[in-house]
N, C-alpha and C positions, 0 to 999 in steps of 0.2 A: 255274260257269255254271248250276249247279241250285238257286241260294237263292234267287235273285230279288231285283227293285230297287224302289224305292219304298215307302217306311215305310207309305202309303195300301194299297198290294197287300198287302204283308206281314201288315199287321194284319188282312188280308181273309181270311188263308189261303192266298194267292195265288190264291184261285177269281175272275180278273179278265180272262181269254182273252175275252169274249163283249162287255163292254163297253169295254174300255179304248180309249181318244177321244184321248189326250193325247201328248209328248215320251217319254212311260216305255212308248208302244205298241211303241218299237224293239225292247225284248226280249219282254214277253210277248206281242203280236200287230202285227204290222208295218203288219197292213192297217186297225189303226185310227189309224195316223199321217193317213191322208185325213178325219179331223175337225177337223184342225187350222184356226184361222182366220187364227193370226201364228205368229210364231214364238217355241219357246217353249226353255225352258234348264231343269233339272235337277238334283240334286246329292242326294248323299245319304251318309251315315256312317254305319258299325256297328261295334262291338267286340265281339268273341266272345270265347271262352274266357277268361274274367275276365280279356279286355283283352290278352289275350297277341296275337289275331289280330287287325287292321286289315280292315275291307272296305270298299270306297270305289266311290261310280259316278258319273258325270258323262254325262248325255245332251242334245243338241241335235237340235231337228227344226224342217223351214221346210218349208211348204205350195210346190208350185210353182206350181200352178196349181187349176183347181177340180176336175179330173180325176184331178191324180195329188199326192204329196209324197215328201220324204227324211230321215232322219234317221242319225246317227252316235254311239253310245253307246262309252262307255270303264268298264268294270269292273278291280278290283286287288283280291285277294284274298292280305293278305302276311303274312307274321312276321318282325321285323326285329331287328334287333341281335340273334343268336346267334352265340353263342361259338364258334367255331372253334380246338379246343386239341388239332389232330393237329397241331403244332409246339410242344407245351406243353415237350416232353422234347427238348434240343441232342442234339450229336452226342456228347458227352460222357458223359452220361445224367445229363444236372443239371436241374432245375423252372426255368423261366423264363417267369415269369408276362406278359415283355413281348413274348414269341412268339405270347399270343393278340390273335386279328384277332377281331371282328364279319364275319357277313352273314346277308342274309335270302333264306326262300324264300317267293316269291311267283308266282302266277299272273296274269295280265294277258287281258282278254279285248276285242277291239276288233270293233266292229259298226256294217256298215252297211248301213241300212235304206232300202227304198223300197218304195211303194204305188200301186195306180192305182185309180180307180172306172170301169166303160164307162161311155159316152155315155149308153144306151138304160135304166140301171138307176144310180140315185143312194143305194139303199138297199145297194146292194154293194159289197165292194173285197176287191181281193187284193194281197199283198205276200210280199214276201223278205229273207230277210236272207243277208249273205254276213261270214262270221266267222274273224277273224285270231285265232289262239290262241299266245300265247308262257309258257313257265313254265320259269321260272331257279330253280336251288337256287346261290347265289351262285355259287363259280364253279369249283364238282363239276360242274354241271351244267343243259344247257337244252336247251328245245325249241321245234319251232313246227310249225303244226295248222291247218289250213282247215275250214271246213265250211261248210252252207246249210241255211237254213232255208227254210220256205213255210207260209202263212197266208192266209184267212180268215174274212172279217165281215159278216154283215146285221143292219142293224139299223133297225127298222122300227116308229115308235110308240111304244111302252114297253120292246117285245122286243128283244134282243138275240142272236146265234147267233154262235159262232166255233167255229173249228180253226186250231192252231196244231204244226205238225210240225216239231222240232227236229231236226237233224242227218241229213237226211232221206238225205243222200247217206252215210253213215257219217262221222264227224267222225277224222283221222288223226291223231296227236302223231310225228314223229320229234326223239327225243332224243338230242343229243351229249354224252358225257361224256369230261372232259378224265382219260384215262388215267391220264398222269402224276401227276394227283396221288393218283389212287386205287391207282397201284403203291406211292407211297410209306406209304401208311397203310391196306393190304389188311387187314391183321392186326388194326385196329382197328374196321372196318365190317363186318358181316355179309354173307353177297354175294345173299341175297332183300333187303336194303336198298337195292341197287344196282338204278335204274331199267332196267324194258325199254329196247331198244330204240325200239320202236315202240305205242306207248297209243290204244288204238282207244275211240270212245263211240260206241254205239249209238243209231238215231233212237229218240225218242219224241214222242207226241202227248195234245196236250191238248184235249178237246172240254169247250163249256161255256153254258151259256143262264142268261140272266138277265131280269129284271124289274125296272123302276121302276114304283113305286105315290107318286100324292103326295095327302097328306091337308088338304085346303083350300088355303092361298095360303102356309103356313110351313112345312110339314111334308114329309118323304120317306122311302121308304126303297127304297133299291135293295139287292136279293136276287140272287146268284149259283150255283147246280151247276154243279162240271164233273168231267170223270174221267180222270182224266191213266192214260196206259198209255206200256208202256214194254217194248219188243220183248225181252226178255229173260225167266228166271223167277228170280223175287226174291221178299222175304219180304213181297211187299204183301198183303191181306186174300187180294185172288182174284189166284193166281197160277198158269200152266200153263207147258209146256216153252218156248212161246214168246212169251207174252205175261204182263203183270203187269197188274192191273188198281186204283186206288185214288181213291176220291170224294174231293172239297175242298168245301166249301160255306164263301160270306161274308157279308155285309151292309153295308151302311151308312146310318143313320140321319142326316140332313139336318135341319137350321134354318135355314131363308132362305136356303140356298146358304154357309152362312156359317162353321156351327158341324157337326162331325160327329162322332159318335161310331159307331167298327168292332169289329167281330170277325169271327173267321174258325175252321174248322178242316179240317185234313188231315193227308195223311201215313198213311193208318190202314195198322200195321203190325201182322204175326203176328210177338213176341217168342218165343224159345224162353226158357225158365225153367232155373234152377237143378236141378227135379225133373224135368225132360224133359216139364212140358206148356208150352202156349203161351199166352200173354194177347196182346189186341189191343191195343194204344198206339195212341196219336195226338198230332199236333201243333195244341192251341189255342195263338190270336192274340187280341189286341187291339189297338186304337187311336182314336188321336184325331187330329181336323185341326181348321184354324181358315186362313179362308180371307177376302180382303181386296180388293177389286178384283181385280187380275191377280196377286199374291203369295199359293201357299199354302204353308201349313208345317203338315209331319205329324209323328205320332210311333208307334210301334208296340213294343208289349213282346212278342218271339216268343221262341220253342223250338223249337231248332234241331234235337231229336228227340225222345223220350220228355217225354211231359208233366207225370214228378214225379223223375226224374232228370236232365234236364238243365240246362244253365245257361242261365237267360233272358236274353237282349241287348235292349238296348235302340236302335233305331232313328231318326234322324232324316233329315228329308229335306225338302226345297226346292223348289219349282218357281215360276218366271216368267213370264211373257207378258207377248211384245213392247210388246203394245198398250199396257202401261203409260207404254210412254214416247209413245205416240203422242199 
């Protein structure tokens, strides 16, 4: 739930709290589902860890009225066919290579979003999200987790302003593990391997302002800060006993609405070092879109953490509007 969706955001940095208008508002600001005009569909793919992990999202949002709208997004974040060979050895103590099974562990995140603007002010809107959490380790092990979000947006002229508060009630996991099969193969698992009971996430909030500048009748470029905090203390730039603090900034350059070219960065982390000091990392973004009547398609090369040791994914992603078929 903490990578983000939309190959367009991703390559932004994710610094996209303040503007986001669109079907991919469900997760990073729900309250700007109220720009929608029709309705719109989503999709997007990424393979991480050189293709070993799968991460998939599927979002739909429909305006209800002029006041208010809703959306419903689906995230899967999985690794699939691993070998299960705590049955490799029979009872006999013979190899039996046809004792191993496949399964995967995956996390599933399901969201749905709703917004409203008052009457008296068409530059505001606030929204929420309310989120089903489920994460299967094939079938060691599963869980499932509620939580809520809360969000707003003003956006006024060029400006943009939002706050998006994740988890805001503390987000819960209880997880059941099927004993039995962890009595039969104790001896093989470590038991810090073996899931809590109970997997708490703590809220965090993301503030963030942006700008559109357009340069004659071809040109744009919209501009993003935001500073995602996060109630805990972690290894972010500024960090205290109870709060963590870390900038994102993005862009997007514009041709006729047509053609774009992104970047993005964040993440800015204190590394501890091999010599006991610390360097600062961050995560740079790129991307591109190409966009067509109501058809756009992005694409984003990110880094998932450190910006010369980690492995870059690549990103693609889809979005539609109704009105095409209208």
């Amino acid at each position: 739930m903490n990578i983000g969706v939309d190959a367009r955001a991703l390559g932004m940095g994710n610094a996209v709290v303040a503007h986001t208008n669109d079907v991919n508002s469900g997760y990073w600001n729900p309250a700007g589902l109220i720009h929608l005009e029709d309705k719109q569909i989503a999709l997007m793919h990424a393979a991480y860890f050189a293709n070993i992990a799968q991460y998939d999202y599927v979002g739909f949002a429909v305006p209800i009225d002029h006041y208010s709208a809703m959306g419903v997004s689906l995230i899967r974040f999985g690794v699939d066919d691993i070998m299960n060979t705590t049955q490799l050895i029979d009872s006999e103590g013979n190899i039996d290579y046809n004792r191993i099974s496949l399964f995967s562990a995956a996390d599933y995140g399901l969201i749905f979003s709703y917004t409203r603007t008052p009457k008296t002010n068409d530059y505001l809107s606030y929204g929420g999200n309310a989120k089903v959490i489920h994460r299967v380790i094939g079938d060691f092990a599963s869980s499932w987790g509620f939580g809520f979000d809360l969000a707003v947006q003003y956006q006024k002229d060029d400006w943009s302003f939002g706050i998006m508060v994740r988890d805001i009630t503390t987000t819960y996991n209880t997880w059941q593990i099927d004993e039995d099969i962890f009595d039969g193969v104790s001896d093989q698992i470590p038991a810090q391997d073996i899931p809590e009971t109970t997997e708490i996430t703590l809220p965090k909030a993301q503030l963030g302002v942006s700008r559109k500048f357009e340069f004659g009748f071809d040109y744009t470029l919209l501009a993003e800060v935001d500073l995602n905090m996060r109630f805990a203390q972690t290894n972010d730039i500024i960090s205290g006993k109870s709060m963590s603090l870390t900038p994102a900034t993005g862009f997007e350059f514009g041709y006729r609405n047509m053609v774009f070219l992104r970047g993005g960065v964040g993440n800015f982390q204190n590394e501890l070092q091999l010599d006991g000091s610390e360097n600062v990392s961050f995560q740079p973004n790129i991307g591109v879109g190409f966009k067509y009547k109501s058809i756009q398609v992005d694409y984003a090369l990110t880094d998932i953490g450190d910006q010369s040791a980690a492995i870059y994914s690549n990103v693609f992603s889809v979005k539609v509007d109704w009105k095409l078929f209208r």
